[in-house]
C-alpha positions in Angstrom: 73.9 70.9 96.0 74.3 69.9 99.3 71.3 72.0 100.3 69.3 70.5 97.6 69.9 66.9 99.0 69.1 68.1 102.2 65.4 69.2 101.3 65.1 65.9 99.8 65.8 64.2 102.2 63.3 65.7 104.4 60.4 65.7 102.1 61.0 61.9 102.1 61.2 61.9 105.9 57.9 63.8 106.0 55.3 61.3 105.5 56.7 58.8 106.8 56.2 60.7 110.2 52.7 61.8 109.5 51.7 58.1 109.1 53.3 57.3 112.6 51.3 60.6 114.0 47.8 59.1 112.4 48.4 55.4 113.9 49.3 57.2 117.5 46.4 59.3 117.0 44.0 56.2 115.7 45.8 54.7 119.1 44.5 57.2 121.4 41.2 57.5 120.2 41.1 53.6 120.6 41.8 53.9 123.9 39.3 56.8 125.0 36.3 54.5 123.3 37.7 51.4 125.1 37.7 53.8 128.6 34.4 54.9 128.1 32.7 51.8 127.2 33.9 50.3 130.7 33.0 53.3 132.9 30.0 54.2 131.2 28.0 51.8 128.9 28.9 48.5 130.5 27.9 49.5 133.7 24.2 50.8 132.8 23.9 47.5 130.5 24.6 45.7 133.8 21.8 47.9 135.7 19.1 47.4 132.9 19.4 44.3 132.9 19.2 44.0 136.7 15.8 45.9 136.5 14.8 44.2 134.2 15.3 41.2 136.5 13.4 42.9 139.1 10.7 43.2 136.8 10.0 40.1 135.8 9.6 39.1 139.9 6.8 41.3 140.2 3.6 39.7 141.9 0.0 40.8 143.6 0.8 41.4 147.4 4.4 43.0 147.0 5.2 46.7 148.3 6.8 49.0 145.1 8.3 52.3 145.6 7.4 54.7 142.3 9.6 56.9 140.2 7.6 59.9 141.7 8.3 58.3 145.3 5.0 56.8 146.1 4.7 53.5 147.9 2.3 51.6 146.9 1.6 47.6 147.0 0.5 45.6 144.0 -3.4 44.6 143.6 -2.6 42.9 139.5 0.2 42.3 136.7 -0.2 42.2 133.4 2.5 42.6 130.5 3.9 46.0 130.8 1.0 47.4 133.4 0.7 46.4 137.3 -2.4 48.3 138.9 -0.9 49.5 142.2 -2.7 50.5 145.2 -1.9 53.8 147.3 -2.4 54.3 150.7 -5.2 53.4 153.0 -7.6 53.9 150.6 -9.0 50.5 148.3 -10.5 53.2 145.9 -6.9 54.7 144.9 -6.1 51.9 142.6 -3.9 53.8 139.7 -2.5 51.7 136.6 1.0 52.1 135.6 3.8 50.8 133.5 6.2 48.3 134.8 9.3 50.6 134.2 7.9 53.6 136.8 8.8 50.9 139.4 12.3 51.3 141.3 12.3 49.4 144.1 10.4 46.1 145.3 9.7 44.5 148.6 8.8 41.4 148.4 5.5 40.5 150.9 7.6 38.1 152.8 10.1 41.1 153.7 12.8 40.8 151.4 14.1 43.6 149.4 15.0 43.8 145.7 17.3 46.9 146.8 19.3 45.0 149.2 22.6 43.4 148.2 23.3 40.0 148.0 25.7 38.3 150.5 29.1 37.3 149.5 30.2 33.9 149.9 32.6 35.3 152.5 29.7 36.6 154.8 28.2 33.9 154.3 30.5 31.9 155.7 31.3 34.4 158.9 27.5 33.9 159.4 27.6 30.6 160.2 30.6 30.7 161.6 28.9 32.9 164.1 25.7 30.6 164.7 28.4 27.7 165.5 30.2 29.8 168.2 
């Protein structure tokens, strides 16, 4: 008898554990979507959507470096297309689509690539120009 109440007792303990092993299981799964959302997805939506920035800055006159690494300066824009200009040559005028562009120089000099400044360096900029 004793042994009897013994299996009982442990085929009532059984499930009870198998439910906590599921919810710590459902846990960690939780956690490795959470993880890989923040070091994967939400990074790349921040660099679309950066490009996409870039993109919509796009004018006649300024300097684009290609996908396929040519440099190239912009002659006209249209919705998706810019016609870009190669080289020394006015007859190498080649349309392409606005996403083939990676980089953009602006024709007064600035660079889409470049970072922007902090407010600390900023600040140590002018606190330079004062000295």
């Amino acid at each position: 008898m004793n042994l009897m109440s013994i299996s009982l007792f442990l085929d009532n303990a059984a499930p009870a554990n198998a439910t906590a092993g599921i919810g710590v299981t459902v846990g960690y799964f939780a956690i490795v979507i959470l993880a890989f959302y923040f070091i994967a997805i939400r990074p790349q939506r921040k660099q679309e959507k950066t490009h996409a920035a870039m993109l919509t800055t796009v004018e006649p006159g300024d300097s684009v470096l290609t996908v396929s690494g040519f440099y190239g300066v912009i002659i006209d824009v249209m919705d998706d297309v810019v016609i870009v200009e190669f080289g020394n040559n006015k007859n190498c005028r080649i349309p392409m689509k606005k996403d083939s562009i990676v980089e953009v120089e602006k024709a007064d000099g600035t660079s889409s690539a470049e970072p922007k400044e902090s407010k600390d360096t900023k600040k140590e900029k002018k606190e330079k120009e004062k000295k």
